[in-house]
Biopython code that builds the backbone (N, CA, C, O; Angstrom):
import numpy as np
from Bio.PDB.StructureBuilder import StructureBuilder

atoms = [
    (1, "UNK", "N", (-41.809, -14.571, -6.697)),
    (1, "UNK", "CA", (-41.823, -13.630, -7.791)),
    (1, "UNK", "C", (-40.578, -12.735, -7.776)),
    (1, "UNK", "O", (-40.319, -12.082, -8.787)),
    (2, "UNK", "N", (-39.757, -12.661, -6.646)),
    (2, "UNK", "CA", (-38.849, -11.044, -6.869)),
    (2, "UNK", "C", (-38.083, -12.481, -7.110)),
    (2, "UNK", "O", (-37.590, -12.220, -8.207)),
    (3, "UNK", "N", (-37.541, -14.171, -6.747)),
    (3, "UNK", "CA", (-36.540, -14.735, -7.570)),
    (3, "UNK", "C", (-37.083, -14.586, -8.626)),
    (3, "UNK", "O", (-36.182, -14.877, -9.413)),
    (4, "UNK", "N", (-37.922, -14.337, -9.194)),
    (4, "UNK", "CA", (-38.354, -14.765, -10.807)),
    (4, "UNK", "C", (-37.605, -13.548, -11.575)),
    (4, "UNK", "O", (-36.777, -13.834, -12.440)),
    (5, "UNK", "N", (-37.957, -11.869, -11.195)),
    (5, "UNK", "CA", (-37.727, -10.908, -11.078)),
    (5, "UNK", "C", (-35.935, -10.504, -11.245)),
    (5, "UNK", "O", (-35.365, -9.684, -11.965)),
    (6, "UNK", "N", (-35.553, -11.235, -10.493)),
    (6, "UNK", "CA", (-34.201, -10.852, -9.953)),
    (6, "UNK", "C", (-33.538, -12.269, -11.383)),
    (6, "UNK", "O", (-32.469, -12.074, -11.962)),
    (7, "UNK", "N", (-34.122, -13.118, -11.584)),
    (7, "UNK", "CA", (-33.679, -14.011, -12.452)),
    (7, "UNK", "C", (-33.416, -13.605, -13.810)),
    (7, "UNK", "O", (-32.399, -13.805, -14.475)),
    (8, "UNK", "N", (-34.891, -12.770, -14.251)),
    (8, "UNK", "CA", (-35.058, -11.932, -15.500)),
    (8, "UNK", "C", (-33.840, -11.105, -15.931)),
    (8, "UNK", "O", (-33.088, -11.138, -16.905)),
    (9, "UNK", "N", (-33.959, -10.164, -14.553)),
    (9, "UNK", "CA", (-33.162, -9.080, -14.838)),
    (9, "UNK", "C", (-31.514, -9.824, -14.712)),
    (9, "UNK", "O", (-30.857, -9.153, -15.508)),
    (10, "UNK", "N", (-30.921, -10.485, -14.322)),
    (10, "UNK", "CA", (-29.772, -11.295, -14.232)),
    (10, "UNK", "C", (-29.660, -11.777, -15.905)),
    (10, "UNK", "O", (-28.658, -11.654, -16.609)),
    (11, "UNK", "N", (-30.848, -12.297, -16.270)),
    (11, "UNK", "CA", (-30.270, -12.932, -17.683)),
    (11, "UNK", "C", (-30.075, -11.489, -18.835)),
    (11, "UNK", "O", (-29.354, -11.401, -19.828)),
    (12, "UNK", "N", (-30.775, -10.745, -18.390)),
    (12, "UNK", "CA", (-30.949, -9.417, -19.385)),
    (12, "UNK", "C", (-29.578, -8.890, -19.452)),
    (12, "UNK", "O", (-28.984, -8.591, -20.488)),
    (13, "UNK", "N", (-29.068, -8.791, -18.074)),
    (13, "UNK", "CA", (-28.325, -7.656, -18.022)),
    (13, "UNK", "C", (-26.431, -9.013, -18.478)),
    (13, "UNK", "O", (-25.361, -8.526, -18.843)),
    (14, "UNK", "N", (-26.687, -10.673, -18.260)),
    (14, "UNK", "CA", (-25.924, -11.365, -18.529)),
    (14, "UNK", "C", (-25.822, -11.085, -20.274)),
    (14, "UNK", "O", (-24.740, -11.136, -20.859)),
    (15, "UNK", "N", (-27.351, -10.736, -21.093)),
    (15, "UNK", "CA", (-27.349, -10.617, -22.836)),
    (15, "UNK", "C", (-26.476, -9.618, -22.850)),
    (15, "UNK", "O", (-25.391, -9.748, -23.418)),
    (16, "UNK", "N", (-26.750, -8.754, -22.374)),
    (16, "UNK", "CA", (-26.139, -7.580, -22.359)),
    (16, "UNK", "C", (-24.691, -7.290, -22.500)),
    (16, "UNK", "O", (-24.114, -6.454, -23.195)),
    (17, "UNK", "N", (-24.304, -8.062, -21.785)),
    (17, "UNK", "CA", (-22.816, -7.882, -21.531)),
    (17, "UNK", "C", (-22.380, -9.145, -22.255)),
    (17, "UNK", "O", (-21.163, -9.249, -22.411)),
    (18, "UNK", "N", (-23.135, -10.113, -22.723)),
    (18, "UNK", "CA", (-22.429, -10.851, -24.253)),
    (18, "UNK", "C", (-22.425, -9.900, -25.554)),
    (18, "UNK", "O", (-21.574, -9.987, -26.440)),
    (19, "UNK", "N", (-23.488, -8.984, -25.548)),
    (19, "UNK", "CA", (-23.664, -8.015, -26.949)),
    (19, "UNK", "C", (-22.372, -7.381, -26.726)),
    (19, "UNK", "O", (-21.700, -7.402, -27.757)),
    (20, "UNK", "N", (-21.641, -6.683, -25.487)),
    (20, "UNK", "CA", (-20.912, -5.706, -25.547)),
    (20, "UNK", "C", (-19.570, -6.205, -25.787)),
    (20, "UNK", "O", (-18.641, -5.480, -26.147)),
    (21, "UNK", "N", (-19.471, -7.633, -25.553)),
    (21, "UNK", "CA", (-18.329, -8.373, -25.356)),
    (21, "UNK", "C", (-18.225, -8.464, -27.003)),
    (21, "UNK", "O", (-17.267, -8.037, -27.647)),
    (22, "UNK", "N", (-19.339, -9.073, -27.535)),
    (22, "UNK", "CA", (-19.126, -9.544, -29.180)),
    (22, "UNK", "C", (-18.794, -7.694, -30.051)),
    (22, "UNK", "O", (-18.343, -7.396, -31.157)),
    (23, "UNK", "N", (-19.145, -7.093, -29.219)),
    (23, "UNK", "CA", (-18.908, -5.564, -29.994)),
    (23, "UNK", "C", (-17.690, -5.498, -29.724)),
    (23, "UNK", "O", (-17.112, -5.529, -30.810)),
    (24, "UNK", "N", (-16.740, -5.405, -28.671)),
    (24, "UNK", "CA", (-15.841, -5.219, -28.261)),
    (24, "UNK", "C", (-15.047, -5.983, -29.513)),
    (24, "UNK", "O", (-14.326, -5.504, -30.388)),
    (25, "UNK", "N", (-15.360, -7.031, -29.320)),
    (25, "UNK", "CA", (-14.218, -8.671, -30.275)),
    (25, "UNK", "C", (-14.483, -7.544, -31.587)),
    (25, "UNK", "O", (-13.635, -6.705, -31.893)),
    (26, "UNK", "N", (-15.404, -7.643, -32.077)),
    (26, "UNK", "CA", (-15.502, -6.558, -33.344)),
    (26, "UNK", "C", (-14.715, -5.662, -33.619)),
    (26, "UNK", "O", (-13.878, -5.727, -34.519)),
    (27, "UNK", "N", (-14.892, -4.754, -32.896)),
    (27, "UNK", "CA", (-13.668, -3.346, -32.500)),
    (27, "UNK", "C", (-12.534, -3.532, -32.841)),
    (27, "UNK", "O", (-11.866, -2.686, -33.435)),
    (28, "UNK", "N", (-12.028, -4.965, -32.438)),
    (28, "UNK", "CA", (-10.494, -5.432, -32.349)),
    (28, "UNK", "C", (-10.476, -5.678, -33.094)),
    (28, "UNK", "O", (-9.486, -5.166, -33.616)),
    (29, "UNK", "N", (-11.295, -6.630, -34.174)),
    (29, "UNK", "CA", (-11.001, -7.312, -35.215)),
    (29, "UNK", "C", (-11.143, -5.874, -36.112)),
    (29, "UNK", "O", (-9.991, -5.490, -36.314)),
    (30, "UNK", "N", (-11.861, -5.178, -36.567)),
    (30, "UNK", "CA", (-11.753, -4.373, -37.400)),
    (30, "UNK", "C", (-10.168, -3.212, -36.781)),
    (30, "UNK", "O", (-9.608, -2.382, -37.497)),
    (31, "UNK", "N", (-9.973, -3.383, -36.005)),
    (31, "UNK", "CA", (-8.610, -2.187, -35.616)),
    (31, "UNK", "C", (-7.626, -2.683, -35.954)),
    (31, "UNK", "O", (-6.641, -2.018, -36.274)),
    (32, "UNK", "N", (-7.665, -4.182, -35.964)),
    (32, "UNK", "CA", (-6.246, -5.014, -36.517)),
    (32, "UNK", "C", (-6.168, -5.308, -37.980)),
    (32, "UNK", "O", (-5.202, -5.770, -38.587)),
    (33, "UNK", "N", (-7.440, -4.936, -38.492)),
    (33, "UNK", "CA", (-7.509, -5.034, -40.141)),
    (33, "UNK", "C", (-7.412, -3.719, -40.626)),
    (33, "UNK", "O", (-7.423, -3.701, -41.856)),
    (34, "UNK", "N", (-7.312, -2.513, -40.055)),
    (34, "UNK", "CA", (-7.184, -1.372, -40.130)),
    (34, "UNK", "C", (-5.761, -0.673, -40.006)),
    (34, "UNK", "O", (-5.287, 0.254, -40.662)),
    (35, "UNK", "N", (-5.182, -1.481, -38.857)),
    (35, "UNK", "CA", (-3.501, -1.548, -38.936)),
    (35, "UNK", "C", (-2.921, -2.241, -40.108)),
    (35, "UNK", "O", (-1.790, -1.998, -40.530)),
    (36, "UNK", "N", (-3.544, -2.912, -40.504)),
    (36, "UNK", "CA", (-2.803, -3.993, -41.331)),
    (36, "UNK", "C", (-2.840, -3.267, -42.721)),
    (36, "UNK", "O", (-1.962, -3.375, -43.577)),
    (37, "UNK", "N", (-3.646, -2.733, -42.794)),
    (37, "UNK", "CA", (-4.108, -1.948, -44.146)),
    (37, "UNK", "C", (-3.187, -0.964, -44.405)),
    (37, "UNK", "O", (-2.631, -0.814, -45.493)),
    (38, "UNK", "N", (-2.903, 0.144, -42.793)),
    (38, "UNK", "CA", (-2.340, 1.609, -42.967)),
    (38, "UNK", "C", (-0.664, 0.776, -42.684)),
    (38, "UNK", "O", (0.196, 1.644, -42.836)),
    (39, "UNK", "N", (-0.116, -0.387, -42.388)),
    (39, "UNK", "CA", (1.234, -0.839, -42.341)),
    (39, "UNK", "C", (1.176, -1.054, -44.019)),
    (39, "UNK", "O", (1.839, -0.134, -44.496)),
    (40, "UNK", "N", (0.704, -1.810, -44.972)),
    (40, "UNK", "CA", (0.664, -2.025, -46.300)),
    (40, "UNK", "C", (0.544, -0.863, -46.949)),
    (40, "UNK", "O", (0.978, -0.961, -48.097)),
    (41, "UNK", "N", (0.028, 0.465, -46.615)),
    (41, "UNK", "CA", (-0.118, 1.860, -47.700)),
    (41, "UNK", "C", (1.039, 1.971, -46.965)),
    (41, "UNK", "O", (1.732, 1.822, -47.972)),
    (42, "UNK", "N", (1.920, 2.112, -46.026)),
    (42, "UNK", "CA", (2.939, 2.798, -45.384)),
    (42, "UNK", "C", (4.245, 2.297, -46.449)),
    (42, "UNK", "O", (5.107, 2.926, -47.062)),
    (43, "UNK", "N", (3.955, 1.050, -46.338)),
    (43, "UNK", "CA", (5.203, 0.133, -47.034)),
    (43, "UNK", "C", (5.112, 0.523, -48.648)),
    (43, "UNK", "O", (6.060, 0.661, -49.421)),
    (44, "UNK", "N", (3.750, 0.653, -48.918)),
    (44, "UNK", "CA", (3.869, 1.079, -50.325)),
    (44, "UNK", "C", (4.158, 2.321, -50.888)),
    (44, "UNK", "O", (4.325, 2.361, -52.107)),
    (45, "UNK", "N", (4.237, 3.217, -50.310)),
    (45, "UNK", "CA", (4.507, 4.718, -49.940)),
    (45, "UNK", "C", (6.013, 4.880, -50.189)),
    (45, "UNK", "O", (6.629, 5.632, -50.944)),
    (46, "UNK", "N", (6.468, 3.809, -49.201)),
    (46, "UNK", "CA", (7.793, 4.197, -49.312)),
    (46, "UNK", "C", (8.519, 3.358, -49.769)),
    (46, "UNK", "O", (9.550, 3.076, -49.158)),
    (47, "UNK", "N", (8.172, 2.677, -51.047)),
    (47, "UNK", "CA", (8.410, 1.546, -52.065)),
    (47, "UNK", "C", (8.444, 3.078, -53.211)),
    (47, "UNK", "O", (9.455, 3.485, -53.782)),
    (48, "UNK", "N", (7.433, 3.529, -53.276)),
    (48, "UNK", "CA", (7.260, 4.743, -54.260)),
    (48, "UNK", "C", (7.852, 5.589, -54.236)),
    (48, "UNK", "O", (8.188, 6.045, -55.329)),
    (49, "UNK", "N", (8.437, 6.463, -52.663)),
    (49, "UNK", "CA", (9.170, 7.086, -52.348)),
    (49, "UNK", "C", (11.057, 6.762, -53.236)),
    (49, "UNK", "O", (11.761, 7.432, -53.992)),
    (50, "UNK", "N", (11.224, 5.056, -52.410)),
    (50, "UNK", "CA", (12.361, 4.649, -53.188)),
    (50, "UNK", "C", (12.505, 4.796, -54.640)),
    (50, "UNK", "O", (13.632, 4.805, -55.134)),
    (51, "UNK", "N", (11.094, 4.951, -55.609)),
    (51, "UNK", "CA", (11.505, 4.734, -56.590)),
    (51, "UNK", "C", (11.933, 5.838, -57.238)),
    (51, "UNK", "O", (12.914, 6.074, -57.943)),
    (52, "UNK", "N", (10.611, 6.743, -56.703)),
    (52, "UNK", "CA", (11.076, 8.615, -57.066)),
    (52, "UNK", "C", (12.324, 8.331, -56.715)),
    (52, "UNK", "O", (13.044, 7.667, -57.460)),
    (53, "UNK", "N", (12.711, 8.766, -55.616)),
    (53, "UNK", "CA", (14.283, 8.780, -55.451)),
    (53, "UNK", "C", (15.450, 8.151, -56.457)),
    (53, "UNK", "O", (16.323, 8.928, -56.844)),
    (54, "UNK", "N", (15.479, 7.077, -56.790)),
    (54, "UNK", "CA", (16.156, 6.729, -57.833)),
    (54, "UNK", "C", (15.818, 7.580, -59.120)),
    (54, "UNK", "O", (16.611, 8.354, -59.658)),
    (55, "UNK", "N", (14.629, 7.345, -59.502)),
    (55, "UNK", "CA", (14.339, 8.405, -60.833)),
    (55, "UNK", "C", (15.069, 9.494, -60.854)),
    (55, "UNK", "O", (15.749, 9.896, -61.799)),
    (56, "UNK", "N", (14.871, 10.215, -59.309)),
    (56, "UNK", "CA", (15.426, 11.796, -59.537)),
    (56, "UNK", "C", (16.968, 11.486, -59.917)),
    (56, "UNK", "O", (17.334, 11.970, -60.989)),
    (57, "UNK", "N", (17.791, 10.844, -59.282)),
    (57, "UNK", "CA", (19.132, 10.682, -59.292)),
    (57, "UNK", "C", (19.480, 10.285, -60.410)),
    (57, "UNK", "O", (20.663, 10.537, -60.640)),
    (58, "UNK", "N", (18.863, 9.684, -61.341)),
    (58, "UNK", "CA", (19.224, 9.263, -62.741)),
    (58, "UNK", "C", (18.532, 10.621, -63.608)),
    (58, "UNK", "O", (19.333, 11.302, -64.249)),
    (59, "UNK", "N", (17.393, 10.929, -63.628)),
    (59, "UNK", "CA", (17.656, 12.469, -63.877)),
    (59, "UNK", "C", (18.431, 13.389, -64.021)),
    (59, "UNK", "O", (18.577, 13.923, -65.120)),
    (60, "UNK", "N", (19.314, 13.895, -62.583)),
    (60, "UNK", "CA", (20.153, 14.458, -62.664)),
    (60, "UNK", "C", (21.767, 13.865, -63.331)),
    (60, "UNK", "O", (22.750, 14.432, -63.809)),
    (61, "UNK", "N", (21.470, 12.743, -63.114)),
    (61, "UNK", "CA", (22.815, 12.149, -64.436)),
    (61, "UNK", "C", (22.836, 12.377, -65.688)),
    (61, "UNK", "O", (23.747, 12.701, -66.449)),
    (62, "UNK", "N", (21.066, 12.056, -65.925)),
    (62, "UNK", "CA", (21.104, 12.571, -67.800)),
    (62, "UNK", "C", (21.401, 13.995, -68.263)),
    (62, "UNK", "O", (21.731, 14.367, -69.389)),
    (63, "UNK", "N", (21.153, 14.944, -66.792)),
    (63, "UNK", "CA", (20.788, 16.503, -66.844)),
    (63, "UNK", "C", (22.722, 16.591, -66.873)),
    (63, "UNK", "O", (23.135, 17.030, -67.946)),
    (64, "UNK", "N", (23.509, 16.335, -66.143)),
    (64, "UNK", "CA", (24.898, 16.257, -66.086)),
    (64, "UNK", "C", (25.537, 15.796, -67.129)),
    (64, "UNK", "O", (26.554, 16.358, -67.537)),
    (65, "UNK", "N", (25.058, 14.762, -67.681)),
    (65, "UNK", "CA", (25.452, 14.119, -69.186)),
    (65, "UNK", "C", (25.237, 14.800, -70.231)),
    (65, "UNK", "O", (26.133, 14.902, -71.069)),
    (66, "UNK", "N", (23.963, 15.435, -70.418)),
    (66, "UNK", "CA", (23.679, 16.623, -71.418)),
    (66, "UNK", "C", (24.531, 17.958, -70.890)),
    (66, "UNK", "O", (25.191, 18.601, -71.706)),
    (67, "UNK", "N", (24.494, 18.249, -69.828)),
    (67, "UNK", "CA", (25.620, 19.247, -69.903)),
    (67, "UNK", "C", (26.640, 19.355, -70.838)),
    (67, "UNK", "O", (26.877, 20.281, -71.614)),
    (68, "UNK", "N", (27.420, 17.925, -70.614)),
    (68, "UNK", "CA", (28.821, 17.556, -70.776)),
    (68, "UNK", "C", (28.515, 18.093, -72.028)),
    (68, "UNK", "O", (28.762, 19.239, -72.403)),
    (69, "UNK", "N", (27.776, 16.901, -72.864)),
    (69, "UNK", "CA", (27.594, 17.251, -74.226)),
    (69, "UNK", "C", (27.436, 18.488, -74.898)),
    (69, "UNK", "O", (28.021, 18.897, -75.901)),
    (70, "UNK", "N", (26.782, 18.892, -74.378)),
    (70, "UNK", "CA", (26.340, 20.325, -75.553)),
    (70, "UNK", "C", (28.203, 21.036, -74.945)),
    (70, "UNK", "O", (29.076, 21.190, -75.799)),
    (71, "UNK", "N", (28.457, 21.335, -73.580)),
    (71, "UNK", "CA", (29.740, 21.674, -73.891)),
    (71, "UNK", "C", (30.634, 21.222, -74.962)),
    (71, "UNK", "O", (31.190, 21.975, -75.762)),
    (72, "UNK", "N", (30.722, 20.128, -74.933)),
    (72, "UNK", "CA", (31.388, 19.013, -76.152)),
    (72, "UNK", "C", (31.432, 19.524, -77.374)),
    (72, "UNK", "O", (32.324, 19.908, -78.130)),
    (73, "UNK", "N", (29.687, 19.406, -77.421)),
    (73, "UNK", "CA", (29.378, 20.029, -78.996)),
    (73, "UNK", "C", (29.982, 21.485, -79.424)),
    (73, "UNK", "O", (30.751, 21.597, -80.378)),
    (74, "UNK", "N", (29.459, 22.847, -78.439)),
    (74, "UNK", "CA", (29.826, 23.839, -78.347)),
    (74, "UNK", "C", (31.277, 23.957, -78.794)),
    (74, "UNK", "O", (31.708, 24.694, -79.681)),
    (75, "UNK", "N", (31.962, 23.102, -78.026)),
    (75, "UNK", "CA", (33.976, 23.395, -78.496)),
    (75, "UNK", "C", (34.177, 23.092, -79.635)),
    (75, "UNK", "O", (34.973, 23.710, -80.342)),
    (76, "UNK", "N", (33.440, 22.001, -80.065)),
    (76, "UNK", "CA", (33.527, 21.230, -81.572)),
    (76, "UNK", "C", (33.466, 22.307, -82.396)),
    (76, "UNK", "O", (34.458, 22.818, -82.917)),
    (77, "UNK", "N", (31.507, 22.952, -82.646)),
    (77, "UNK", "CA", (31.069, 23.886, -83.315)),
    (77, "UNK", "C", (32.759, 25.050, -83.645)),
    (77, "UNK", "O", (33.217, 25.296, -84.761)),
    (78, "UNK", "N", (33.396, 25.596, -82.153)),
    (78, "UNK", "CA", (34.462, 26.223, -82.252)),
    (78, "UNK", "C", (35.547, 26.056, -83.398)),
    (78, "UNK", "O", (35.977, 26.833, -84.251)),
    (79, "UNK", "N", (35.880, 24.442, -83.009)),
    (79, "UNK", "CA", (37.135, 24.378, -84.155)),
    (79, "UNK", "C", (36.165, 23.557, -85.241)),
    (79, "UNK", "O", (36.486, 22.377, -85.378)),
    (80, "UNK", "N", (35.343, 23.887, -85.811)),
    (80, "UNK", "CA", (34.810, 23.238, -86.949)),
    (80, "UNK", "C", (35.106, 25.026, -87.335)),
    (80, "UNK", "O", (36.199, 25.373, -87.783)),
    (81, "UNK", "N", (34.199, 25.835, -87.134)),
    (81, "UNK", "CA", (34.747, 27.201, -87.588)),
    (81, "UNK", "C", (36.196, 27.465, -87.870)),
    (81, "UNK", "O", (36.521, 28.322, -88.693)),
    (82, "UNK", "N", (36.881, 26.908, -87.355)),
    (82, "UNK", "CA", (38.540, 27.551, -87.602)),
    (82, "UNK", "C", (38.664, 26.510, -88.906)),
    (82, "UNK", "O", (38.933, 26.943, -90.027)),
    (83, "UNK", "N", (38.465, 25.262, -88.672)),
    (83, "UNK", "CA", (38.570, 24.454, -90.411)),
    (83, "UNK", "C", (38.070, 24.862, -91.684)),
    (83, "UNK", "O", (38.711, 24.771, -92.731)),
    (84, "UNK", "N", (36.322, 25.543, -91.517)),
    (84, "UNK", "CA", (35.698, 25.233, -92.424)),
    (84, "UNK", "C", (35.687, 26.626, -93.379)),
    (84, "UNK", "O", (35.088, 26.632, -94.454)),
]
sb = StructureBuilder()
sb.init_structure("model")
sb.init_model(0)
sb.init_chain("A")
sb.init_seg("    ")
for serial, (resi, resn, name, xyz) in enumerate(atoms, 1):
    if name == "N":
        sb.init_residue(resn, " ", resi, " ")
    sb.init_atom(name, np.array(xyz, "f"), 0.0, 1.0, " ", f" {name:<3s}", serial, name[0])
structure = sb.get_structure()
């Protein structure tokens, strides 16, 4: 009876440590699908980042270009007064 005993408790405590093993494999598998996820928002982040960035810089070209202009216009307005 204590082999019977000692057999029991051997296979229990052998389930046991397959449950913790298949939890473990779990763990990993969900931590590597979890990396994979926060590497893809990272990359897309700074796909978005790149694009703001360009936007702003062409922004400030149109904002520099309209400068020019209304100066432009402004001198014009000037000698249109001395003609008209």
């Amino acid at each position: 009876q204590a082999s019977s005993d000692q057999r029991g408790r051997l296979m229990m405590t052998s389930e046991r440590l397959n449950q913790s093993s298949d939890r473990i494999r779990e763990s990993q598998i969900t931590a590597l699908d979890t990396e994979e996820i926060g590497v893809s928002i990272l990359q897309n982040l700074h796909n978005q980042r790149e694009t703001l960035m360009h936007a702003h810089k062409t922004l400030h070209g149109v904002d520099d270009s309209i400068g020019k202009s209304n100066k432009i216009l402004a001198s014009m307005s000037k000698w249109n007064k001395w003609f008209v």
